[in-house]
Steps between C-alpha positions, in 0.01 A plus 500: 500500500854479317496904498401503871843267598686650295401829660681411800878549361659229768703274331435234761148521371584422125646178627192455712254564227653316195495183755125505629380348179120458459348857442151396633632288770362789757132311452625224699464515891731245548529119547210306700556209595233238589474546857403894403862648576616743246860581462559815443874647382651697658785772414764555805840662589706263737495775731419534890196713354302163400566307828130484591359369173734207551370522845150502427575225250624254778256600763226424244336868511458413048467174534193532700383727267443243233869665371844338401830761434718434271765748597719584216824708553573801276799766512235791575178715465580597191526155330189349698279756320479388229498183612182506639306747236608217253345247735832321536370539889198563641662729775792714540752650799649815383690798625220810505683731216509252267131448534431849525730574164294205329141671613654817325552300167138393546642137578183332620630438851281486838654482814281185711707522844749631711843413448795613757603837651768714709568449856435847581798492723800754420838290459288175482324420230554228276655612200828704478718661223831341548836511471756245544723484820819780471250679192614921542148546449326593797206699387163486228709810333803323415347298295475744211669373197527118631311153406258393698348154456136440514297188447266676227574864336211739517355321847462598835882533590600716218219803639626386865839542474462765298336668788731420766764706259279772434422524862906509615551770247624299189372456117295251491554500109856435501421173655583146255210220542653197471297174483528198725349220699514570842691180625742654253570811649757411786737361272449804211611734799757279635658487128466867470250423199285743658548780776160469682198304454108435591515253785177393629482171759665287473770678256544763784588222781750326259685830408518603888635155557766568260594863709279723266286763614198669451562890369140547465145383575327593164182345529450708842642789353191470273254464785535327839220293407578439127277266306780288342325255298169371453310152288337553212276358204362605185199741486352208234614215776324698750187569328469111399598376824377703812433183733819392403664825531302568824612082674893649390465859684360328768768237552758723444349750786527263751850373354638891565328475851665175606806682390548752692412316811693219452855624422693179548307318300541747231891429494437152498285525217773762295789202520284285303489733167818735545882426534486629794736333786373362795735687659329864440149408529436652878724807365215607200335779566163424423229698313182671572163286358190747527200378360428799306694665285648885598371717246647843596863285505404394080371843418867600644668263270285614179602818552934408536448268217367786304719743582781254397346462153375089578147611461418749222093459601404527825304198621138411583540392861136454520510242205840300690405449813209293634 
């Protein structure tokens, strides 16, 4: 198991890994408490992306389910990995390359349920590469030879971005990955720390607040209807557990349904875990939620993130997904 983490060459997941602790702690399937509610942990990035578990969680969609979340916040993917192989959680959210460059390591990682995805709407989706307000860049290309901040290396905006450059006629090589939380980002392009960065909601609204702008849409440049994340356990969780396993993909179907047809809830819901002002909440652009995940938009992003030398192996999508 120590070879298999270490496989993974993130240094957010050293940190991870060295703090999960118990080595057998994947054999438990969480707390149960007498009334027959287990709580199960859960790995999250204060992003827009995991509006409707908090949703679901308040509506009562796990809760009915004999199911209690304890939502635990995490820089990204790459660190929640770990995490959850470890069984510091029973669940994971993470970005889709750094799943799919942990099923190349043979990182025993299965995919359980949808997570978030594109708009499919040129000019309006909700993530954007951007620059600060008066920035001379004005294109993907000019970013060649300048920092870049990201909330994990080696995740799903490195092979995005990377894209939108390669697509505007630029080297996507000569880009430099610099890493960040998101609610950090405004202020490392307002201080000239950085030139462009990885905005998803609600990073994106609070840089456009400030006058910044979007120079590129690079999860639609990947595909319009770009699986951008998705939850996960451990392939030894989800062997031991299936009726747990099943009650949690359940929930968190009709949690991504509730979603998407209940936008203003969903901003509601996004002030309680994120910095967000009050102030920009009707201005996010929200997300899509399918309930399945889009498998030609992942074999698309294996095939960037291999052609930028994140995955050596290619990986077994049929092993991944559910």
């Amino acid at each position: 198991m120590r070879r298999l983490l270490i496989g993974l060459t993130v240094s957010a997941v050293f940190v991870t890994a060295s703090a999960c602790g118990s080595s057998g702690s994947t054999e438990s399937a969480g707390e149960t408490a007498s009334d027959g509610t287990t709580t199960v942990k859960v790995g999250i990035i204060p992003i827009l992306d995991v509006a409707p578990v908090y949703l679901g969680q308040k509506k009562g969609f796990y809760s009915e389910r004999g199911l209690k979340l304890e939502l635990t916040p995490a820089q990204g993917g790459a660190a929640i990995v770990p995490g959850v192989v470890s069984g510091q959680f029973q669940f994971g959210f993470s970005n889709t390359t750094s799943l799919l460059v942990a099923q190349s390591k043979k990182v025993p990682v299965k995919v359980v349920a949808n997570g978030v995805a594109s708009t499919a709407e040129e000019g309006a989706d909700f993530m954007g590469t951007t620059v600060k307000k008066g920035s001379p860049i004005k294109s993907a290309k000019q970013l060649e030879g300048k920092k870049v901040a990201v909330n994990a290396l080696n995740n799903i905006c490195d092979t995005s971005i990377k894209e939108s450059v390669r697509k505007d006629g630029g080297d996507p090589s000569k880009l430099q990955f610099v890493e960040m939380p998101f609610d950090q980002m405004a202020a490392a392009l307002e201080n000239d720390q950085v030139a462009a960065a990885c905005t998803p909601e609600p990073a994106l609204s609070t840089v456009k607040a400030a006058g910044g702008t979007a120079i590129a849409a690079s999860f639609y440049d990947v595909d319009p209807n770009l699986t951008v994340a998705m939850y996960f356990t451990s392939q030894q969780y989800a062997q031991k557990n299936p009726e747990l396993v099943k009650k949690f993909q359940e929930a968190t179907a009709e949690s991504l349904e509730y979603a998407n047809s209940h936008p203003e809830e969903v901003r509601e819901i996004v002030a309680t875990y994120t910095k967000i002002p009050a102030t920009l909440l009707e201005k996010l652009t929200l997300p899509n939620w399918p309930a399945e995940p889009n498998r030609a938009s992942i074999e698309r992003l294996a095939e960037l993130a291999k052609e930028d030398g994140q995955l050596k192996e290619t990986p077994d999508l049929d092993a991944l997904l559910p």
